[in-house]
C-alpha positions, 0 to 999 in steps of 0.5 A, spaced: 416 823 540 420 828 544 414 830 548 411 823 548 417 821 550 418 826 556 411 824 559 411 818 560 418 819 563 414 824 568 408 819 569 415 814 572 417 820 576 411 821 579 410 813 581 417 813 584 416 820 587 409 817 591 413 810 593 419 810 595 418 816 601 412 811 603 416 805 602 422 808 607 418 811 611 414 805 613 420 800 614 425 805 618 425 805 625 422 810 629 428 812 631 432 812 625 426 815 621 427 822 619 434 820 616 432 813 612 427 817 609 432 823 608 436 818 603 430 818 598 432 826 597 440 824 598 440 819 592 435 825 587 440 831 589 447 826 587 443 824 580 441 831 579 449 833 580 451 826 576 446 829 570 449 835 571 457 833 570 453 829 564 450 835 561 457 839 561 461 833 559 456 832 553 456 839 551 463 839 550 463 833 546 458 834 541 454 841 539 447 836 540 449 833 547 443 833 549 441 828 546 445 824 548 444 826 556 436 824 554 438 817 552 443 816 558 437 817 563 435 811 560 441 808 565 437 809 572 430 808 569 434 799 568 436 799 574 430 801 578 426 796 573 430 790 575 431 792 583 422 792 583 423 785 582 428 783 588 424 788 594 420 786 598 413 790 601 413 793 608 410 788 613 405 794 614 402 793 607 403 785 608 399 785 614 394 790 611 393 786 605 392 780 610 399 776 609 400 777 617 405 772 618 409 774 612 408 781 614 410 779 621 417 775 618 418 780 613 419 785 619 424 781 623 428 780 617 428 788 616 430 789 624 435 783 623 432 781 631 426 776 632 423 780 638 419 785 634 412 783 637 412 790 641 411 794 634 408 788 630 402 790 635 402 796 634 402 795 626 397 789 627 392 794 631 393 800 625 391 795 620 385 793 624 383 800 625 383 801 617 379 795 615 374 798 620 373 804 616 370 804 609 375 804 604 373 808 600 379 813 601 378 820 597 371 821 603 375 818 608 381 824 606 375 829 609 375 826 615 378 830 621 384 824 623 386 827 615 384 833 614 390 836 618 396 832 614 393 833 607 393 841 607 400 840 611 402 836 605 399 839 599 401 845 603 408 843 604 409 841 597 406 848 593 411 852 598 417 847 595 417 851 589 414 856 591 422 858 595 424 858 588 429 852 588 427 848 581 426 856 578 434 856 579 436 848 579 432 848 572 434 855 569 442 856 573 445 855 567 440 862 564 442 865 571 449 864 570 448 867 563 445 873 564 450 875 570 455 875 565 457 868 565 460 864 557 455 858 557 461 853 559 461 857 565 454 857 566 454 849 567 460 849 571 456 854 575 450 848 575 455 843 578 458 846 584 451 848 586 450 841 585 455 839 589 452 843 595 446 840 595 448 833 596 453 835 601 448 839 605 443 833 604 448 829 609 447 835 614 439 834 615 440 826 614 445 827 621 440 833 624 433 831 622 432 826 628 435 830 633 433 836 632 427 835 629 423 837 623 420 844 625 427 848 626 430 845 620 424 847 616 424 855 620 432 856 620 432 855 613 427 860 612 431 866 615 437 863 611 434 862 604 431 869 605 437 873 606 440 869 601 434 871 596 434 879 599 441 879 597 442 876 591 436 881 588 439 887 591 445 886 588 442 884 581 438 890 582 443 895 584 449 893 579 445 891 572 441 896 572 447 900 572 451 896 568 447 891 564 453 885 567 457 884 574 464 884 575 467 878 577 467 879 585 459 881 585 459 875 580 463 870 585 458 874 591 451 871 587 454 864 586 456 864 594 449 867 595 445 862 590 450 856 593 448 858 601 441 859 599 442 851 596 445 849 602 439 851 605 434 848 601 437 841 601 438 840 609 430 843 610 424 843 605 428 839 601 428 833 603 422 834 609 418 837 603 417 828 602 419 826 609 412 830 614 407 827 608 410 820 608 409 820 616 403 823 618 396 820 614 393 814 618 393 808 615 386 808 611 388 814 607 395 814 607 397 812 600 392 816 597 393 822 601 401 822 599 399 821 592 395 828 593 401 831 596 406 828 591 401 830 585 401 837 587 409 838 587 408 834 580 403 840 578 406 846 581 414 844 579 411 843 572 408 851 573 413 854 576 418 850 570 413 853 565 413 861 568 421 862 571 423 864 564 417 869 563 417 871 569 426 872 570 424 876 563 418 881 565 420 881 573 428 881 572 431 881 578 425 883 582 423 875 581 428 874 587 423 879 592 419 875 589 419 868 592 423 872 598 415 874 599 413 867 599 419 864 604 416 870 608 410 865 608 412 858 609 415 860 615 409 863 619 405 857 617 411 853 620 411 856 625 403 856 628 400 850 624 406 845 623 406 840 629 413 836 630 413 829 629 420 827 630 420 820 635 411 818 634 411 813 631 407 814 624 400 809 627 400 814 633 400 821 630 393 822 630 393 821 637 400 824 640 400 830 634 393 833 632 389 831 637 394 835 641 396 841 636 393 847 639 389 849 632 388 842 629 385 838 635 378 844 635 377 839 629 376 833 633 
């Protein structure tokens, strides 16, 4: 039951998971529409902290706490039910599926202004566009005007995980363990990366639309690497000395593992769902995110699965190793990732891939 139970909670996620991001990204202004997406990450970074205060709470409470931790999920899961039946759909989706004049009101309600004809055009002429393309989206995704987003988004979500985030948000409590924490400390541990998360979250819902999505992701590569090169070299130097850290390099490994979450948050995080959700056309675009999306299910479920072998047999080592991977990530940022802060999402084929120096030879 157990396991039954955790796949149809998986399934829900990944519903969750493929439209909010789309939903908040087609609502938003342009202007505002990096931060408005943002706060889909915001509200996941405060219920990862809230199931962390939930896990410690319970396992002081009772020696099977857990058990109440897995029921209270059963809160949030109500009260999203009951919110699907007040929200509205997007104007885009209105229109796309022929109700223009709701879509057009729906808009201006969403605005709160009745002058919305200028980007009630530019919807009505993205809508049009896709109808003139055959709808079959899986062909329409190997055409070149998707191409582009959907190795950026694939690509953006294996190299989520691949900056080791959920190995230490699922595992910090075996970390914390392994450094010489008591199992209490180890949870205590959990929460105040979990308060840095949600913090550090704000800073990229203020940044993202003004200094865009490239320097974020590049400057957090150069962050999470020192922080990953450190924290493996003092594990490396001391444990295979001593088997334990004292308290001083213990409270250095935590500093480094929240300065490493501190970057995540304000970067790959939240854009990991954010430059997905904006860059597809129209006639693909909730096919192409729910590719993106399933491949972040897909590679969290891997990484979840090996963390542990790999922390076993690779020891501190494991750390080089994603270090190896930011490496990575922060080259393909920076030859293959294009900005996309202020085009609006309608116009990215022509103002972003058209224009980029490698993808625009598939045009």
């Amino acid at each position: 039951m157990l396991i039954f139970g955790r796949i149809l909670f998986g399934i829900g996620v990944g519903f969750g998971n493929e439209t909010v991001p789309l939903f908040l990204t087609e609502v938003a202004p342009i202007q505002h529409r990096g931060a408005v997406n943002i706060m889909f990450q915001l509200f996941v970074t405060i219920g990862i902290f809230i199931a962390n205060l939930v896990n410690y709470g319970t396992s002081m409470k009772h020696p099977n706490g857990w058990r109440m931790s897995l029921g209270f999920a059963a809160i949030p899961a109500v009260i999203l039910f009951i919110g699907s039946f007040v929200i509205t759909d997007t104007p885009t989706s209105l229109v796309e599926r022929g109700n223009e004049e709701q879509g057009k009101s729906t808009l201006m309600k969403i605005r709160g202004v009745s002058d919305v004809e200028a980007e009630y055009k530019e919807i009505m002429a993205a809508c049009e566009q896709a109808k003139q393309v055959k709808q079959h989206s899986l062909k329409n995704l190997l055409k070149p005007a998707s191409i582009p987003p959907l190795v950026i988004g694939v690509l953006l979500q294996i190299f989520q995980q691949f900056t080791g985030i959920n190995a230490i948000m699922f595992y910090a409590p075996v970390l914390f363990q392994t450094m010489g924490f008591k199992a209490n400390a180890s949870l205590l541990s959990s929460i105040i990366t979990g308060i840095v998360n949600v913090g550090s979250t704000f800073v990229s819902i203020y940044l993202v639309d003004k200094v865009g999505r490239r320097k974020l992701l590049l400057q957090a590569c150069c962050q999470m690497l020192i922080s990953q090169l450190a924290i493996g070299a003092i594990l490396v130097t001391s444990l295979s000395e001593t088997g334990t850290l004292n308290r001083t390099l213990a409270a250095v490994v935590v500093l480094l593992v929240c300065t490493y979450v501190m970057s995540f948050a304000w970067s790959w995080g939240p854009l990991g769902w954010l430059i997905p959700s904006e860059t597809f056309p129209l006639e693909t675009r909730t096919t192409g995110f729910a590719f993106a999306v399933s491949t972040n299910m897909l590679f969290t479920s891997i990484i979840a699965q090996l963390f542990l072998t790999m922390l076993c047999t690779m020891k501190a080592y494991i750390f080089f190793f994603f270090s190896g991977w930011i490496v990575v990530m922060g080259l393909f940022v920076y030859f293959f990732l294009p900005e996309t802060k202020g085009v609006p999402i309608d116009s990215m084929v022509e103002r972003v891939w058209m224009q980029h120096p490698i993808w625009k030879r598939l045009f």
